[in-house]
N, C-alpha and C positions, 0 to 999 in steps of 0.2 A: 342692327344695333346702332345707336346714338352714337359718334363720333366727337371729341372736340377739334375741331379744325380749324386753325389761325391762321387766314391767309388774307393779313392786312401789312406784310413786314416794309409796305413803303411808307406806312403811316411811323410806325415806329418798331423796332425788334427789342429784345428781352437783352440784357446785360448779361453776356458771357460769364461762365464762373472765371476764367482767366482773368479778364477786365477787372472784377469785382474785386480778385483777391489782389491784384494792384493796387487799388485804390485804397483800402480798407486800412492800410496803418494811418493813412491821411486826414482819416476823418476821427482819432482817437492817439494815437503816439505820437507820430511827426505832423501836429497842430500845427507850428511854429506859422507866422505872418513871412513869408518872403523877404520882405519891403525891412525888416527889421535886420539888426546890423551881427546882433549874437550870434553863435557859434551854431543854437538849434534853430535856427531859420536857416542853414544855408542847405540842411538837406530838401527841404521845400524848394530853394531855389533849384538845386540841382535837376531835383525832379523834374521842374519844369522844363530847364535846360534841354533835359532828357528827351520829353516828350516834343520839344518844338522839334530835335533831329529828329525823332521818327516819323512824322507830319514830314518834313525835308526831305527825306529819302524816300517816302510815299509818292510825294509830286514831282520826285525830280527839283527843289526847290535850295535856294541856301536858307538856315535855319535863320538868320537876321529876316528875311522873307513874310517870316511866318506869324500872324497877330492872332493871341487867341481871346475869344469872345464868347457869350454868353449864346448862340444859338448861330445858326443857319441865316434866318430874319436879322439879325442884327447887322452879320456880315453884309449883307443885300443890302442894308440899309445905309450901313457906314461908307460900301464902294459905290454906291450912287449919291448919296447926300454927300460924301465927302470929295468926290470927283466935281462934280458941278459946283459945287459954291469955292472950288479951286478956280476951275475955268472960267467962270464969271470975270474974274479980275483981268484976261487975257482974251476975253470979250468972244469969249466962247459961251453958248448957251442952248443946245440941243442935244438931246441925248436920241437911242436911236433902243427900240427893244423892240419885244414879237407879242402877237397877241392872246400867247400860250404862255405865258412866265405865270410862274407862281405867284401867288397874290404878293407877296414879302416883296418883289418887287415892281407887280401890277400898280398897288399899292402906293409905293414908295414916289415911282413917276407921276403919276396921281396927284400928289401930295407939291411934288418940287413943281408940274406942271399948273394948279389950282391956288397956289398958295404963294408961287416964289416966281413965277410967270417964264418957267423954261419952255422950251419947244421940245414935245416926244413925238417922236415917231415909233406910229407901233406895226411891224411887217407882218404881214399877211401869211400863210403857212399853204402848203397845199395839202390836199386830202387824207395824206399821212400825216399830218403835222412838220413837213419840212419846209424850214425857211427855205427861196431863193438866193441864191448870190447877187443874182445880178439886180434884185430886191432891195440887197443892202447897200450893192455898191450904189445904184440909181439915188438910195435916200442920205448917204456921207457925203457932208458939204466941209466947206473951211470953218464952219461956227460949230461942228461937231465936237460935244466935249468926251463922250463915253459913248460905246458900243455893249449892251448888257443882252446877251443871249444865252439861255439853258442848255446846258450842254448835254441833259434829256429830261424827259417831258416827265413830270411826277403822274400823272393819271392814263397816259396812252402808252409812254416806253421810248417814242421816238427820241434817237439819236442823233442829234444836231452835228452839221460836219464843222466840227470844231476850229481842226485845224486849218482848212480851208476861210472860215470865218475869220481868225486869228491872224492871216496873211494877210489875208485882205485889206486888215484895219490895220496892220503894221505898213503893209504900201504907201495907206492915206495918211499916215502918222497919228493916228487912233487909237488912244487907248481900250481893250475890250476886255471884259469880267463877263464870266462865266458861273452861275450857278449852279453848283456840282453836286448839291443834295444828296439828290436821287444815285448820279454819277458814281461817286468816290466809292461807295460799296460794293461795285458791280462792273469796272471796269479800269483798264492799265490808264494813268493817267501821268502826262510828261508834261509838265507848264512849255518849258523850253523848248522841246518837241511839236509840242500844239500852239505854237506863238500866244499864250496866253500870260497876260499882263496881271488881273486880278482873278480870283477864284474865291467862292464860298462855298463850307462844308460845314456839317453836323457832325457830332457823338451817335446822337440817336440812332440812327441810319444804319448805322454799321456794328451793330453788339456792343457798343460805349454808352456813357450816363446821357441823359437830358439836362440840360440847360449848360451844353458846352459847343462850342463852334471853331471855325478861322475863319480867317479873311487871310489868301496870299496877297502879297503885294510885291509885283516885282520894283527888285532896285532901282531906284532912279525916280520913282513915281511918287506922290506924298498926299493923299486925300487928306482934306482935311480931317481935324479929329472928329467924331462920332460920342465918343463920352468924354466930359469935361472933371478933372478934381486933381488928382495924381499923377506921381511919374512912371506908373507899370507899363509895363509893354513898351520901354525906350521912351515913353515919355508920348505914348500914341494913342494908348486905349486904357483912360483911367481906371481904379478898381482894383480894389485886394482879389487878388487870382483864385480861382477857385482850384487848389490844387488838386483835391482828389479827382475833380473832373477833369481836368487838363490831364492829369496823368490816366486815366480813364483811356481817355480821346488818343494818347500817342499809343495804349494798349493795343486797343481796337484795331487803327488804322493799320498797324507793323501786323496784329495777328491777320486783318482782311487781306494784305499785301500778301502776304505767306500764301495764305489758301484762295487764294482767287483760282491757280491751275486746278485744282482740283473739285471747288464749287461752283464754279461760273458751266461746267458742262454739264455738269450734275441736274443742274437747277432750272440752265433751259432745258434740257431735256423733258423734264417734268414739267417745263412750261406748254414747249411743243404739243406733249401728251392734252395735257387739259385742251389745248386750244383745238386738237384735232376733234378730241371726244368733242367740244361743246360745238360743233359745224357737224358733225355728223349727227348729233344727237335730238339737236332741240333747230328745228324748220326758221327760218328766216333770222337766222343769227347771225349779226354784223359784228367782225372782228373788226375792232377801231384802233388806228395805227396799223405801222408795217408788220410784212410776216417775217424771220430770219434775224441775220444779223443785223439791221438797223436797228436792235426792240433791244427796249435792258432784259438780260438773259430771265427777271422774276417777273416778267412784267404779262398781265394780261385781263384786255378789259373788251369788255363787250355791249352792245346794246341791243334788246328784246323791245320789237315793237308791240303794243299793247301790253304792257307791263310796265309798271310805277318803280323806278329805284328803291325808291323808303320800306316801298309794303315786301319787295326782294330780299331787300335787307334781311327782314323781321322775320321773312318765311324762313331763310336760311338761320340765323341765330334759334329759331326756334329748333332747326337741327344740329346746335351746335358749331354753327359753321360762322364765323368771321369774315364778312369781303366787307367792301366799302361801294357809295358812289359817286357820280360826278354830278348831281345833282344838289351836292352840299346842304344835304340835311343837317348833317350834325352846328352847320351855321344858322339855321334856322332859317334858311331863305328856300325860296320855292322856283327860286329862277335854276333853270339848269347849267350846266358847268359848258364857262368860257372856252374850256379848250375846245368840246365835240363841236360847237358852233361854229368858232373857227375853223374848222374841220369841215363844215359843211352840212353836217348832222341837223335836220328839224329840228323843233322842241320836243316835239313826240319821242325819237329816237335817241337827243342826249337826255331825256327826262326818264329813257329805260335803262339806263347803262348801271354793269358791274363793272367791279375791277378789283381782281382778284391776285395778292401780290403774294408769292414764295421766298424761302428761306432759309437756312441751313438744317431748321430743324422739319421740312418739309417733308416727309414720307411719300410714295407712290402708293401708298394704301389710301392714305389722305385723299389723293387725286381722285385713286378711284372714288372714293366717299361719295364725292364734290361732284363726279359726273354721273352715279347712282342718284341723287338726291336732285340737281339742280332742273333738271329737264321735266322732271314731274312738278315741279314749283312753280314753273315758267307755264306747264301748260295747261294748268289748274286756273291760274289768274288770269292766262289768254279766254279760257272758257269763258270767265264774268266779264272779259270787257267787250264794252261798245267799239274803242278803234280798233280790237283787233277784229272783229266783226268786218265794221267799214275797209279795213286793209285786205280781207282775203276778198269782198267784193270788187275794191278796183285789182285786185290780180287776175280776174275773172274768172 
């Protein structure tokens, strides 16, 4: 029997009913503008107030720390364009990233490198997708203005050693920002602990609204502004606050904090599960990224040689089933995903990849479904292809 089966929660998760009923007076009784001086704007304020302490005590952070923003992307945006057009003036002009960041900040260096003539370096990964150390320390010179590495990888799982990174660039007097995306949902995070200067997170990520973010910024540090009009955000991130979402975001992140002991086992487990079924089940199946604890506890992606991403897709939604790939269909491009390359992966191999992400509402019925259903789909399309033909002849 036909199952629906949603396991795409690093793409985005569903809004918790808790979150929702937070938010909900926000968008209908307590309207009021922030920014206005009346008596019924200061529960707006307050709320926010609110929600920057629980972000604060999510990260280990002081709440002055805390800048909220319209997404994930924006955060990336504003701690790299606003770091570097600081440093410029101090005749600093290199930034330093990996070849696995999310476009938001693939992107972004792209942009400051083609357009504003900074120097990127972008580090190399090894087979798991982990940076070296001695990768990073080799490429931090005196003209270093920012160090931007993910603190885990949105399509493999790999866990970047944060903290280690973080000392590093505090040795060389380096500022480093971390994109926490994927992170913040899935695991304990200590700015202060982990020597981490800047951080960016989402709502979406973690059972909160879409189109809400942070950017940490430790004390001391002052990127330029990123949106220009107003004095919200101390006068840093112009724009009428989007309260019900801020308050959303401090729901979310204080209810993730709460249940991480008890989801983060739960959920690899059921990761563990899937990944064993899918290596026993279905013949020449590459687990991409690490096995264990390096991996975010939802995380798991694979590539099937002789098998198309896009047509994967479509075979599983036609059972119901939700994965995603790294072949960035839904972009509309045919090139396959940056990271498996990085990673060492052919075109062939990252042009077959799944990646299949869990999540609170994930069942072990699910799983099964997913390992019932996926190995007959895989060896249906192996049938009709040509490379997988050519691939079992050079096995000989």
């Amino acid at each position: 029997m036909m199952q629906n089966v949603y396991m795409d929660y690093t793409a985005t998760t569903p809004v918790s009913p808790e979150v929702l009923k937070a938010m909900t007076p926000y968008f209908t009784e307590l309207f009021g503008n922030p920014s206005s001086i009346y008596s019924f704007s200061r529960k707006s304020r307050e709320a926010i107030a609110k929600a920057r302490g629980q972000v604060a005590v999510a990260l280990n952070a002081a709440p002055e720390e805390i800048f909220f923003t319209s997404s994930g992307t924006e955060a990336d945006n504003w701690a790299l364009k606003g770091m570097l057009e600081k440093a410029r003036a101090a005749g600093k002009d290199h930034l330093i990233t990996t070849k696995i960041e999310h476009h938001a900040i693939l992107h972004t260096a792209a942009y400051l490198e083609k357009i504003h003539g900074f120097r990127v370096t972008y580090l190399p990964v090894d087979p798991e997708g982990r940076i070296r150390l001695e990768d990073l320390r080799a490429a931090v010179t005196d003209k270093t203005a920012l160090v931007s590495i993910m603190f885990a990888n949105n399509e493999v799982g790999t866990i970047e050693p944060v903290k280690e990174i973080g000392a590093l660039c505090r040795e060389r007097g380096v500022p480093f920002h971390t994109d926490a995306v994927q992170a913040t949902a899935q695991l304990d995070i200590d700015v202060d602990a982990m020597n981490i200067d800047m951080l960016s997170l989402s709502a979406h990520k973690m059972y909160g609204p879409k189109g809400t973010g942070v950017l940490y910024v430790r004390k001391g540090l002052r990127p330029e502004n990123f949106m220009h009009g107003g004095a919200q955000e101390k006068g840093r991130r112009a724009s009428t606050e989007n309260v019900a979402g801020i308050v959303g975001l401090g729901a979310a992140i204080e209810i993730m904090k709460s249940r991480l002991s008890q989801d983060r086992p739960r959920i690899s487990a059921l990761r563990d599960k899937l990944i064993e079924g899918i290596l026993a089940r279905i013949p020449h199946a590459k687990l991409n990224g690490p096995r264990g604890g390096e991996r975010l506890p939802n995380n798991v992606n694979f590539s099937f040689i002789g098998v198309e991403g896009e047509t994967l897709l479509l075979d599983l939604d036609a059972k119901g089933i939700s994965g995603s790939t790294g072949s960035a269909c839904s972009s509309e491009s045919l090139d396959p995903s940056h990271v498996l390359l990085a990673l060492g992966l052919s075109h062939e191999m990252a042009h077959g990849s799944l990646r299949l992400t869990l999540g609170r509402p994930t069942t072990e019925e699910q799983v099964d479904y997913v390992l019932d259903v996926l190995p007959e789909i895989v060896a249906r399309r192996r049938a009709m292809s040509p490379l997988w033909e050519d691939y079992l002849k050079q096995q000989g």
